[in-house]
VOGU-3710 file (C-alpha; in Angstrom, 3 decimals, decimal comma):
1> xxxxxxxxxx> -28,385/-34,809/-16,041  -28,587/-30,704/-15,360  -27,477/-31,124/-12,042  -24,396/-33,439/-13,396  -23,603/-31,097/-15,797  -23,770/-28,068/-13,401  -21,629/-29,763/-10,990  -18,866/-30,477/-13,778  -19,118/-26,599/-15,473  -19,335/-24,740/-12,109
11> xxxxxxxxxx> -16,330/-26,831/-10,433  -13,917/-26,109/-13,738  -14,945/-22,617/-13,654  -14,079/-21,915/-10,085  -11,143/-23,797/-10,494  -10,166/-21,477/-14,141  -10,377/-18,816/-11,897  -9,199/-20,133/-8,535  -6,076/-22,348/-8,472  -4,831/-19,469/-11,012
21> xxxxxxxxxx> -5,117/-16,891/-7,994  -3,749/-19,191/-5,616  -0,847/-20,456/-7,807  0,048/-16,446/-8,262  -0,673/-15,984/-4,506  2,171/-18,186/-3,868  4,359/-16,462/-6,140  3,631/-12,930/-4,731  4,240/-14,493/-1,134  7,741/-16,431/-2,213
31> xxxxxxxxxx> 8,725/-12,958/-3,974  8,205/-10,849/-0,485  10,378/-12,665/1,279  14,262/-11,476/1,973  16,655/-14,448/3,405  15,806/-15,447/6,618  12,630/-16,060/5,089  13,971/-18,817/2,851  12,128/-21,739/4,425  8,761/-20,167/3,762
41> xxxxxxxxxx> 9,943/-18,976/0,261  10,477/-22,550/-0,172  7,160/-23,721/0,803  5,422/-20,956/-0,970  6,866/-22,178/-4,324  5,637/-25,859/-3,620  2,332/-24,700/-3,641  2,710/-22,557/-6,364  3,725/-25,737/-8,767  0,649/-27,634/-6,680
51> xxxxxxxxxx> -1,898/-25,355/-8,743  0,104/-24,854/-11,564  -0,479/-28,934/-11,394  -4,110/-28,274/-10,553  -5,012/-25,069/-13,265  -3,448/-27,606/-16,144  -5,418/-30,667/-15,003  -8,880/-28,096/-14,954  -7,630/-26,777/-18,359  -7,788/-30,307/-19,900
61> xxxxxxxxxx> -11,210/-30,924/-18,788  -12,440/-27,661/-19,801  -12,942/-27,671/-23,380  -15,915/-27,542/-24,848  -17,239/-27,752/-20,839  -16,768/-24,148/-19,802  -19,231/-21,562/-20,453  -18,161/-19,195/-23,360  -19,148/-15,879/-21,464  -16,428/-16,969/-18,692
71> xxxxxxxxxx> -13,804/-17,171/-21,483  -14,797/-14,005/-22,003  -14,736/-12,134/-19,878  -11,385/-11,507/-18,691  -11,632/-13,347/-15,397  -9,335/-16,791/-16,565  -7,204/-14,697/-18,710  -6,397/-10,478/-20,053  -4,550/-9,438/-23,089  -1,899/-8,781/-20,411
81> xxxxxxxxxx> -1,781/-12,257/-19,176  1,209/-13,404/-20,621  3,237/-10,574/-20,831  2,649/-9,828/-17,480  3,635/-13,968/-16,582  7,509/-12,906/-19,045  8,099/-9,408/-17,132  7,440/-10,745/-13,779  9,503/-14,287/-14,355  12,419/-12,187/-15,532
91> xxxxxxxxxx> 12,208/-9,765/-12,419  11,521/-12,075/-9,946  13,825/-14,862/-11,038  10,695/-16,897/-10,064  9,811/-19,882/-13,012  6,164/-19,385/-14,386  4,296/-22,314/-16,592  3,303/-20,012/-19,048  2,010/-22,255/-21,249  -1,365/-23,063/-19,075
101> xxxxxxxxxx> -1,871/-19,399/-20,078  -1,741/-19,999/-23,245  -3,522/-23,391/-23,345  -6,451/-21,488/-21,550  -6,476/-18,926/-24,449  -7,213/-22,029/-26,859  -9,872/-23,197/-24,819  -13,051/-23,255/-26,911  -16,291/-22,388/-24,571  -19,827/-23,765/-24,231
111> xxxxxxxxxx> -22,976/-21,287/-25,202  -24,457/-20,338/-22,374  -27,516/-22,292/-21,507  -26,617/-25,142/-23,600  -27,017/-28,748/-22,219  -24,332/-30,853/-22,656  -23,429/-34,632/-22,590  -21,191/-35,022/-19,409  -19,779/-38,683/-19,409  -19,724/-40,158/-16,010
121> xxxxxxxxxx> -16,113/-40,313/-16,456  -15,620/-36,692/-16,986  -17,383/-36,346/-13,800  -14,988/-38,478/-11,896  -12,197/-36,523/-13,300  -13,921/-33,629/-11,828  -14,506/-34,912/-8,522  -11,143/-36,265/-7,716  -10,053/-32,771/-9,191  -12,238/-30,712/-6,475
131> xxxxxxxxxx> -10,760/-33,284/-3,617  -7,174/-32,603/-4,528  -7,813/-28,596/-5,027  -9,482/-29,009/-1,250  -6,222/-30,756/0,332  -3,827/-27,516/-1,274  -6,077/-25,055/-0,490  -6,007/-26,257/2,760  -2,191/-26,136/3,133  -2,227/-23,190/1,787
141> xxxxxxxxxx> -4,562/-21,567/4,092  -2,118/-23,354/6,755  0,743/-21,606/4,929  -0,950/-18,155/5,154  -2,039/-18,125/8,375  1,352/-19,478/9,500  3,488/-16,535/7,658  0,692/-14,018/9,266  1,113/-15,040/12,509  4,911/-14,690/12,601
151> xxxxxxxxxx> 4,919/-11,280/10,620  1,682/-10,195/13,580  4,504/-11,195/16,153  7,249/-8,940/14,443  9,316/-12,444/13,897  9,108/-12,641/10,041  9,532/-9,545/7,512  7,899/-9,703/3,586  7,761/-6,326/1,564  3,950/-7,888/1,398
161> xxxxxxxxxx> 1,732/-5,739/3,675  0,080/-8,250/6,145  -3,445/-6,889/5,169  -2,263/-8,249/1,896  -1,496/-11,837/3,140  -5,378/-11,204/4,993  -6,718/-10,600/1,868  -5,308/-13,593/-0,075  -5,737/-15,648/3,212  -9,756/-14,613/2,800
171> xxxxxxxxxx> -9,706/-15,639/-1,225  -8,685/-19,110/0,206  -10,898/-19,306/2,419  -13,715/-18,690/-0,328  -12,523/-20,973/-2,792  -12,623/-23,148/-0,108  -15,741/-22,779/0,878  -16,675/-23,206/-2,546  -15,320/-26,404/-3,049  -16,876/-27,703/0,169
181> xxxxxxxxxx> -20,672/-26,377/-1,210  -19,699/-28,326/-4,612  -18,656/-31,567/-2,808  -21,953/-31,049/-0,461  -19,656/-30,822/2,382  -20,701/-28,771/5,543  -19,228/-25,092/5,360  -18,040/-24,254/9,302  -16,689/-21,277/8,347  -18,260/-19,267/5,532
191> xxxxxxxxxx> -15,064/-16,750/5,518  -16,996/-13,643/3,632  -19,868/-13,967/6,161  -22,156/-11,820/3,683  -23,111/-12,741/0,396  -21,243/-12,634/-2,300  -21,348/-8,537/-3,237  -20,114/-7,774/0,257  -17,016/-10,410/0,042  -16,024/-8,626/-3,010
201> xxxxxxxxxx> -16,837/-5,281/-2,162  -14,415/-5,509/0,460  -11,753/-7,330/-1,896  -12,197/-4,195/-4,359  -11,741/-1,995/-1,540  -8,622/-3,636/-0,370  -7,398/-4,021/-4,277  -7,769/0,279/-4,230  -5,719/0,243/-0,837  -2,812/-2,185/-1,760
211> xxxxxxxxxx> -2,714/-0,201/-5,586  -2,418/3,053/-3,509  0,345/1,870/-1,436  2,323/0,203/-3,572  2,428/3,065/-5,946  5,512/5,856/-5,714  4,846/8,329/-4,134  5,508/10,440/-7,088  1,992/9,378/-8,370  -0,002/11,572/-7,101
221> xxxxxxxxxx> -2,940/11,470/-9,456  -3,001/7,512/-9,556  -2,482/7,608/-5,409  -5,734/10,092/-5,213  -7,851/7,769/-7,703  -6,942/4,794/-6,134  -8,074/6,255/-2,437  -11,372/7,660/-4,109  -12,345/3,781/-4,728  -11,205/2,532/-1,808
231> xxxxxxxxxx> -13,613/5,421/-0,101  -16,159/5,061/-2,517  -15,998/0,605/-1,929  -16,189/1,594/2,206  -19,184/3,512/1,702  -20,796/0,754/0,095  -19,965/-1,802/2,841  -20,903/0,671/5,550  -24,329/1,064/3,524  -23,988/4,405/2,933
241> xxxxxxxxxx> -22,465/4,328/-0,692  -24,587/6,331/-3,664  -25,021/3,796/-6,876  -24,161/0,058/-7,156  -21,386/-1,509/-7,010  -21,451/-2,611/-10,654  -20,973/1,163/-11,563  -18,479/1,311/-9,532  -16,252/-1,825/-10,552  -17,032/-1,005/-14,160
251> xxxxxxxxxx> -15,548/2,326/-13,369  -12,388/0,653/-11,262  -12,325/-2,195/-13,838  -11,220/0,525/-16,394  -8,439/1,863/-14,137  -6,964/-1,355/-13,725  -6,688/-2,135/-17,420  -4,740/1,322/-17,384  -2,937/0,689/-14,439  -1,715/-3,097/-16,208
261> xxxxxxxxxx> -1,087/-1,561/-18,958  1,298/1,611/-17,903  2,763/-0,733/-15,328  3,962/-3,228/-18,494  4,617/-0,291/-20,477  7,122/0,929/-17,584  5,068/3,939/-18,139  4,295/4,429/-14,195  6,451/4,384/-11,495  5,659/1,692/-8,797
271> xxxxxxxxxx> 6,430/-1,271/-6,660  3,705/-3,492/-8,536  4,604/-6,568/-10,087  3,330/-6,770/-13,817  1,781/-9,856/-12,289  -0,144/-8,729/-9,503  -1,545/-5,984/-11,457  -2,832/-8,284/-14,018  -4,511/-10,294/-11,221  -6,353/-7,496/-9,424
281> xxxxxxxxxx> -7,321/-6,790/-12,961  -8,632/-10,394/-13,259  -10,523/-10,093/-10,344  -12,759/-7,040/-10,978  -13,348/-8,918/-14,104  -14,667/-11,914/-12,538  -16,720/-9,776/-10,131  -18,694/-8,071/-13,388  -19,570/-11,248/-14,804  -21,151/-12,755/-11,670
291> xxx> -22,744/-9,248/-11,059  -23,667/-9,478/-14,921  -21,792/-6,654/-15,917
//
């Protein structure tokens, strides 16, 4: 019964968190691209309504199911969420289903700890659920590597930096991986190859690089904070970094909820999708909670 019910809450967590990243990762790929990249705009937006498909399928199941302190903790969902989802529809010209955000808001969570009645059905549900989030996060990976490949060879331009498409070609890759581990499939290709504080390390440190590139040059103070983390995250994967790395997220955590909020406010001057820096926001969230932060 434990291990049922650990199978069912684990896969609708990852997925809470997961197909929402990869749903936006298609919508920050579709919005890079100028003309000539219309084809892969084009495929980039079918994936994006493939996990809209797949977040509102996990977000039916989830009720009552999901763990309260993931709810909470800003990983599935900010208090920019949805205003962030409005600004960046209306800039982009790119359709959002805002209304899974706002169905995952009314989600009511589990106590942690508790044991629960999972119906066999419910675990069916959940299994055919992880097998069709496998087959799209496959193509998607496809996608990704695809697009790389021809921006690598100077035959495709995106205003997306192609350590960017790495770095949400890598978050596949771990979702991935954790589906496979969930379905007790054999994992070939563990992308992180570390455990899971180096993986995100490194996504932190890459989060402090894009958020320092992206920002106008004018920005001098946010430019220097953001390449103090980036230093500070590249000390700690080198080994050589003072304090942990839940400090240090806690500390970057904070500067993204100021960064979302003066980038909704039109407060600070950047090339940063409301969006994207709501997601980056959602992912240092998601890092405290597993670190227990």
């Amino acid at each position: 019964m434990q291990c049922n019910q650990d199978y069912v809450v684990d896969s609708l967590e990852l997925h809470l968190f997961f197909a929402r990243n990869m749903k936006e990762h298609s919508l920050f790929l579709k919005a890079g691209f100028t003309p000539p990249g219309a084809a892969f705009a084009r495929e980039s937006e079918l994936f994006l309504r493939r996990f809209e498909a797949i977040l509102s399928r996990a977000i039916s199941l989830s009720n009552h199911i999901v763990r309260r302190c993931v709810l909470d903790s800003g990983e599935a969902f900010t208090r920019f969420t949805d205003r962030a989802e409005c600004q960046t529809q209306r800039l982009t010209g790119i359709a959002i289903d805002r209304q899974l955000t706002a169905r995952a808001m009314c989600l009511t969570g589990s106590d942690c700890g508790a044991e629960l009645c999972i119906p066999p059905r419910l675990a069916s549900q959940v299994r055919r659920l992880n097998r069709d989030a496998l087959g799209q996060v496959e193509g998607l990976i496809s996608l990704k590597e695809r697009i790389l490949k021809q921006v690598g060879s100077c035959c495709l331009f995106t205003v997306n930096y192609p350590l960017l498409i790495e770095h949400i070609l890598r978050e596949a890759k771990f979702y991935r991986s954790r589906l496979r581990q969930l379905e007790g499939m054999k994992d070939c290709d563990c992308p992180e190859g570390c455990g899971d504080e180096e993986f995100w390390n490194r996504i932190m440190m890459e989060h402090a690089l894009f958020i320092r590139g992206l920002l106008d040059p004018c920005e001098e103070t946010l430019i220097a904070s953001a390449n103090g983390f980036a230093g500070d995250y590249r000390r700690l994967l080198e080994g050589s970094g003072r304090g942990g790395a839940e400090e240090l997220t806690r500390k970057f955590r904070d500067f993204k909820v100021a960064g979302t909020e003066g980038i909704e406010e039109c407060n600070i001057r950047s090339i940063i999708l409301p969006l994207l820096a709501d997601h980056v926001l959602r992912e240092a969230n998601h890092y405290l909670r597993i670190m227990g932060g």
